[in-house]
C-alpha positions in Angstrom: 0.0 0.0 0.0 1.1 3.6 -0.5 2.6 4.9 2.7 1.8 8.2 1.6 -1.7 7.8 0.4 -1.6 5.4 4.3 -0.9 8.9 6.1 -3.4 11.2 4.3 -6.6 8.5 5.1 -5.6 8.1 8.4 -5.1 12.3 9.2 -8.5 12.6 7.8 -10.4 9.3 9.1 -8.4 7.8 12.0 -10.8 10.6 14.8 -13.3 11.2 12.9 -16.9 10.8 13.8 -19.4 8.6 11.9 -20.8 11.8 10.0 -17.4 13.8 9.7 -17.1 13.6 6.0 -14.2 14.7 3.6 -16.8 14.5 0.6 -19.1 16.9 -1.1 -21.6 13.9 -1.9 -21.5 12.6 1.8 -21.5 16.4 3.7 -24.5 16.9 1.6 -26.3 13.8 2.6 -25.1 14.3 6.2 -26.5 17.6 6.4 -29.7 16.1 5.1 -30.1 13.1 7.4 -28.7 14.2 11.0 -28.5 18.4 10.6 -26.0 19.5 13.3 -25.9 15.8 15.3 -22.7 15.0 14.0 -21.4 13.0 17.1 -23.2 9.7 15.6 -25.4 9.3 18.0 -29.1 8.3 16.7 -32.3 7.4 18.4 -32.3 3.6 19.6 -34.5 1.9 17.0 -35.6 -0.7 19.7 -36.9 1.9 22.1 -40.0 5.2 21.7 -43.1 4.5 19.6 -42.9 2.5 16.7 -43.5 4.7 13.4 -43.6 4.1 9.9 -40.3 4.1 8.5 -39.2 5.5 11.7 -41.0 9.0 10.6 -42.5 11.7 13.0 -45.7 11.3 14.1 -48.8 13.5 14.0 -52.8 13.6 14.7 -53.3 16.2 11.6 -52.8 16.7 7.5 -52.2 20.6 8.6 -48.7 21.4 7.0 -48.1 17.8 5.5 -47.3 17.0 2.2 -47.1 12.9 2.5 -49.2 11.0 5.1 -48.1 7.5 5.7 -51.1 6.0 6.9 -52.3 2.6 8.4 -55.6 0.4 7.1 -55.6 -2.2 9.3 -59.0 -3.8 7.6 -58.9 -7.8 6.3 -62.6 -8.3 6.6 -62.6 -8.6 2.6 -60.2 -12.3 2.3 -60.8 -15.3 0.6 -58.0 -17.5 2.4 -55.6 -16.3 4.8 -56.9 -13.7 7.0 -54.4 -11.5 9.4 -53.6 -8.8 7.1 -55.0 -6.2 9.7 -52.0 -6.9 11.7 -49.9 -6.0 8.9 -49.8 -2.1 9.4 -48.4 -2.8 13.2 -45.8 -5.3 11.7 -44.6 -2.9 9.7 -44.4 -0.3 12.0 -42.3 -2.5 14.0 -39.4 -2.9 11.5 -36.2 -0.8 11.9 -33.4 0.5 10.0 -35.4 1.4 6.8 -34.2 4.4 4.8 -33.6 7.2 5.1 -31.4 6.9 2.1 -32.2 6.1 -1.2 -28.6 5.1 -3.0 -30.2 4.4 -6.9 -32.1 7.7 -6.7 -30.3 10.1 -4.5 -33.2 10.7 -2.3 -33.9 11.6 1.0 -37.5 11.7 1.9 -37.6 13.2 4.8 -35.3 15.8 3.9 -37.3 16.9 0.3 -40.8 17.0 1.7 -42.8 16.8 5.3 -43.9 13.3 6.2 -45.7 12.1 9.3 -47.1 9.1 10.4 -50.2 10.2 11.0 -51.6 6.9 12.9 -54.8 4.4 11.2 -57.7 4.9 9.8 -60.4 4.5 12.1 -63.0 2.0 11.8 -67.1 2.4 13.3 -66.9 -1.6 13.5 -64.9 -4.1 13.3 -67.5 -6.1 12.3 -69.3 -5.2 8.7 -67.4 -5.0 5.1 -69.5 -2.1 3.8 -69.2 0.5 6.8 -65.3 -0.3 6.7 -65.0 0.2 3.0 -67.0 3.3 3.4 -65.5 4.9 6.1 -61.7 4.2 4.2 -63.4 6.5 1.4 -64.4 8.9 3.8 -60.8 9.5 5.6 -59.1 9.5 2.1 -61.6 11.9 0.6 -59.8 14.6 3.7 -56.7 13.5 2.6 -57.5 14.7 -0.7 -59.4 17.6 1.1 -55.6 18.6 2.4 -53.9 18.3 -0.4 -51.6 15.8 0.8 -50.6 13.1 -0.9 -51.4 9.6 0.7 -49.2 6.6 1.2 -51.0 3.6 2.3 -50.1 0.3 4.6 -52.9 -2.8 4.1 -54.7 -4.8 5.7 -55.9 -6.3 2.5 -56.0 -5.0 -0.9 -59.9 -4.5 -0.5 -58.7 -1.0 0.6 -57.5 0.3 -2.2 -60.8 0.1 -4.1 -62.0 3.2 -1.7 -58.5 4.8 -1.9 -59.3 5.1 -5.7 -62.6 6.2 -5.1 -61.4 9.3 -3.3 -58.7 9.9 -5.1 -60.2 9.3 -8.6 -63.7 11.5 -8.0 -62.7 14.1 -10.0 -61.0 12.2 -12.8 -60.4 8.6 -13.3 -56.6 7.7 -12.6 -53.7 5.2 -14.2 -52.2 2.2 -12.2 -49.3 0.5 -12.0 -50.2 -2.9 -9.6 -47.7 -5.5 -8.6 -49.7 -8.4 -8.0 -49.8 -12.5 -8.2 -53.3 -11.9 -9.1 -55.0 -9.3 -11.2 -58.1 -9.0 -8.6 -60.8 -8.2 -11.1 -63.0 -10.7 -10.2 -66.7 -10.5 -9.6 -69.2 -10.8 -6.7 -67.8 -13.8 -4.8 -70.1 -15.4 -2.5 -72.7 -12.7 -2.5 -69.8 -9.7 -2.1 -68.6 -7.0 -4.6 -66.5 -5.8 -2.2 -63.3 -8.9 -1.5 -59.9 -8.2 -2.0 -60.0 -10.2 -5.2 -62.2 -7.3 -6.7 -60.8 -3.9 -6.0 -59.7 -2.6 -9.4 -63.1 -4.4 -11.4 -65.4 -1.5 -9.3 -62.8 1.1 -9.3 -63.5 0.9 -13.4 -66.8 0.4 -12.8 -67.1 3.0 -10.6 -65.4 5.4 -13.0 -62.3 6.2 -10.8 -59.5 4.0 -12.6 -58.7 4.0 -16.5 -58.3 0.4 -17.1 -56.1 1.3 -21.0 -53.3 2.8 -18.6 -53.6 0.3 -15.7 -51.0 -2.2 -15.8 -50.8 -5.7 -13.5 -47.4 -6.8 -13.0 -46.3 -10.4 -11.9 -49.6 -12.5 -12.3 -49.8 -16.2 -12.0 -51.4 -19.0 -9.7 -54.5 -20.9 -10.5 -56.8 -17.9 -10.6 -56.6 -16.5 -14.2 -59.5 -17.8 -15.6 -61.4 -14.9 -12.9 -59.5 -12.4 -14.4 -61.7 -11.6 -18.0 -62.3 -8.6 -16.8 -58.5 -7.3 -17.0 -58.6 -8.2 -20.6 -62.2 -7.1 -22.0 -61.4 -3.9 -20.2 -58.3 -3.2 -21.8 -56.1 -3.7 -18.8 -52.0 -4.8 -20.0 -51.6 -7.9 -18.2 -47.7 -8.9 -17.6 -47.4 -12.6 -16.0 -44.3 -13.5 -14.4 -43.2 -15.7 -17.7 -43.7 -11.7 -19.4 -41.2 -10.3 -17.0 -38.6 -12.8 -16.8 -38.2 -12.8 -20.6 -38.8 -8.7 -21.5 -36.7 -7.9 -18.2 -37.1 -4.8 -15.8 -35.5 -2.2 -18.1 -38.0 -3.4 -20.9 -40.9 -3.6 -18.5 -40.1 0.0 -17.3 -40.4 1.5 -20.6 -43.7 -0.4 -21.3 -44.8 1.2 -18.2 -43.6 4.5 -18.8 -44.7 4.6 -22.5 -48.6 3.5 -21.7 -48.9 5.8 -18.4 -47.1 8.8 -19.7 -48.0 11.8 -17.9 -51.3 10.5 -16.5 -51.8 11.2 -12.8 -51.2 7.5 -11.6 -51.4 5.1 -8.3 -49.0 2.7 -6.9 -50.5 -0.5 -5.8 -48.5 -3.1 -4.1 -49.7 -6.7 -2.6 -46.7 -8.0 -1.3 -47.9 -11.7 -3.0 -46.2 -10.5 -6.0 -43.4 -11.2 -4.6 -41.9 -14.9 -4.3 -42.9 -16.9 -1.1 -39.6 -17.5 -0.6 -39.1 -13.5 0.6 -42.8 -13.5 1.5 -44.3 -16.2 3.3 -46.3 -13.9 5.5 -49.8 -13.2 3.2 -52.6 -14.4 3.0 -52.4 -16.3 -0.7 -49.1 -17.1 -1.5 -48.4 -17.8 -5.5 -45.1 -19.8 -6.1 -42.7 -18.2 -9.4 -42.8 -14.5 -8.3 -41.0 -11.5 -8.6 -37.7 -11.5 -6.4 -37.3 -8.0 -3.8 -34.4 -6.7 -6.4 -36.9 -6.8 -9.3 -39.2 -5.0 -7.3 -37.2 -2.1 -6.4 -35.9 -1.6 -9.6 -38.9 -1.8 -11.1 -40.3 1.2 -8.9 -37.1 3.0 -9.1 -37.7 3.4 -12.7 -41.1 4.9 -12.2 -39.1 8.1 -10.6 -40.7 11.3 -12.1 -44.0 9.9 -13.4 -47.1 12.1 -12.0 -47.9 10.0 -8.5 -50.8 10.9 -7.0 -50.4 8.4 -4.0 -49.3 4.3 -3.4 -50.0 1.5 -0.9 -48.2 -1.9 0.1 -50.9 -4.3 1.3 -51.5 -7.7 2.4 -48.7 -8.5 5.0 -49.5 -11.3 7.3 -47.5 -11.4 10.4 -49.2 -15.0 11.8 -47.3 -16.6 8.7 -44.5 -15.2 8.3 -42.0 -16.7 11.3 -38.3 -14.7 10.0 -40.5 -11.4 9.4 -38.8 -11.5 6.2 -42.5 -10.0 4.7 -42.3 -7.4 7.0 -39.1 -6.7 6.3 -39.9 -6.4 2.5 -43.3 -4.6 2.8 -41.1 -2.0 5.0 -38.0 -1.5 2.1 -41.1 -1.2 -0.9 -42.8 1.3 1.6 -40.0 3.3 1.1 -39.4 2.9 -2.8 -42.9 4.3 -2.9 -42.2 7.0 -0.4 -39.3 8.1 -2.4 -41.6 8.1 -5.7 -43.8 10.4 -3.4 -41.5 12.6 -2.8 -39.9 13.3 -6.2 -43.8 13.7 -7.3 -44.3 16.5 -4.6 -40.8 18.3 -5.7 -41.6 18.1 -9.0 -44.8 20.0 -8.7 -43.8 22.5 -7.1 -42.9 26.1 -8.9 -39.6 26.5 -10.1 
């Protein structure tokens, strides 16, 4: 090794402090991230109130411009139920953020973002109150002008997310899925978590010719005629293992285009093998690096708002769900963020 080169690192590292920096990149970040702490101490992440992506709290929209927000609702399954735990789960996971290496951004830093707590329910008991009261709390967060990020219970909820969000014109989606959840009335229901995006067309909220479902497979697909009549793009798995994420991307890109657009996660697109803990598991999925650059590539399209649903906690015994609904939680906060800068004047 070069002595010299030897000296010089260690007169500039050997006493340093975790956030004394030599770098333009990393003083940046630093002052971004910890401000004026720069003794490297950090709040313990095992102890205080568990948050969303370890965020500030807070009881109001006022001064917000992304909520993170908690639906713990899984009254709509058809197999597994415990998704209603999932918004604690999540909250429980540490060490997420607040960094984002591919895309340079810092959430917390570029906009204000709370954790503003769940959506509360009248009963715990009926479908339809629970579906309409969701509506009701999103059609405030509208209201405010802030723009929503959303942790499931099951994917039921986003079918009154859209509602709310899409009243005044019908919005584009991009859904990574094992299942395109189109279905009809199932045992007397509309309203299952196998259904959400069939009434959001019908209901006039969602434009189904720029809604694309990413990652479908399982034994469901001949339930899923509506995707295709409507004029949905449909990718299955076999479609993104042989176009590849860059290809996807652009397909993605090209069909939404500027259109004010949702991100819907159900973390069953993913392999059971990184996400035992949901309620129907689908063999063949998309692997967690896949998924991120997937939504890293949707940086700088118009998003109006984006939910990760359908985390178990019962089945999943390494949290390894948890731990993957938390790190997409944060792709899609990033994506937030870059939406709000990007709309604002120059």
């Amino acid at each position: 090794m070069d002595k010299k080169k030897l000296e010089e690192l260690r007169a500039q590292y050997l006493d340093a402090g975790a956030n004394d920096h030599q770098t333009e990149k990393f003083k940046s970040l630093a002052d971004k991230i910890v401000g004026d702490k720069r003794d490297g101490t950090r709040p313990k992440p095992y102890s205080g109130i568990s948050t969303f992506l370890d965020m500030p709290q807070a009881d109001t929209f006022e001064g917000l411009d992304i909520a993170i927000i908690g639906v713990p609702m899984d009254l709509a399954v058809s197999n597994r139920a415990g998704a209603r735990l999932g918004p604690r789960a999540v909250r429980a996971v540490e060490r997420i953020g607040p960094y984002n290496h591919m895309t340079g951004i810092v959430p917390g830093a570029e906009c204000k973002v709370a954790d503003v707590g769940d959506v509360q329910f009248r009963t715990r008991y009926s479908l339809e109150d629970s579906i309409e009261d969701i509506e009701a709390y999103y059609r405030k967060v509208k209201a405010a002008g802030v723009l929503p990020l959303s942790v499931g219970g099951d994917h039921s909820i986003t079918h009154p997310i859209l509602r709310a969000l899409g009243a005044d014109e019908p919005v584009a989606l991009v859904h990574i899925d094992a299942h395109c959840d189109t279905a009809g009335t199932y045992e007397g229901s509309k309203f299952h978590h196998g259904g959400p995006f069939r009434m959001a067309v019908l209901d006039g909220v969602l434009d189904p010719e720029k809604t694309i479902q990413i990652g479908i497979r399982g034994a469901s697909e001949t339930i899923w005629e509506f995707s295709y009549t409507s004029g949905m793009t449909v990718v299955h798995i076999e479609d993104v293992m042989e176009m590849g994420i860059p290809a996807l991307i652009r397909k993605t890109r090209d069909l939404i285009g500027d259109m004010p657009v949702y991100v819907s996660i159900d973390v069953d697109g993913f392999d059971p093998a990184y996400a035992p803990g949901t309620g129907t598991p689908e063999a063949g999925g998309m692997t967690p690096r896949e998924g991120f650059q997937l939504l890293r590539g949707l940086m700088g399209m118009n998003i109006i708002g984006a939910d990760m649903v359908e985390v178990a906690p019962m089945y999943d015994p390494t949290s390894n769900t948890a731990q993957l609904g938390a790190q997409l939680l944060f792709e899609e906060l990033c994506l937030l963020a870059q939406a709000h800068k990007d709309r604002q004047p120059i």
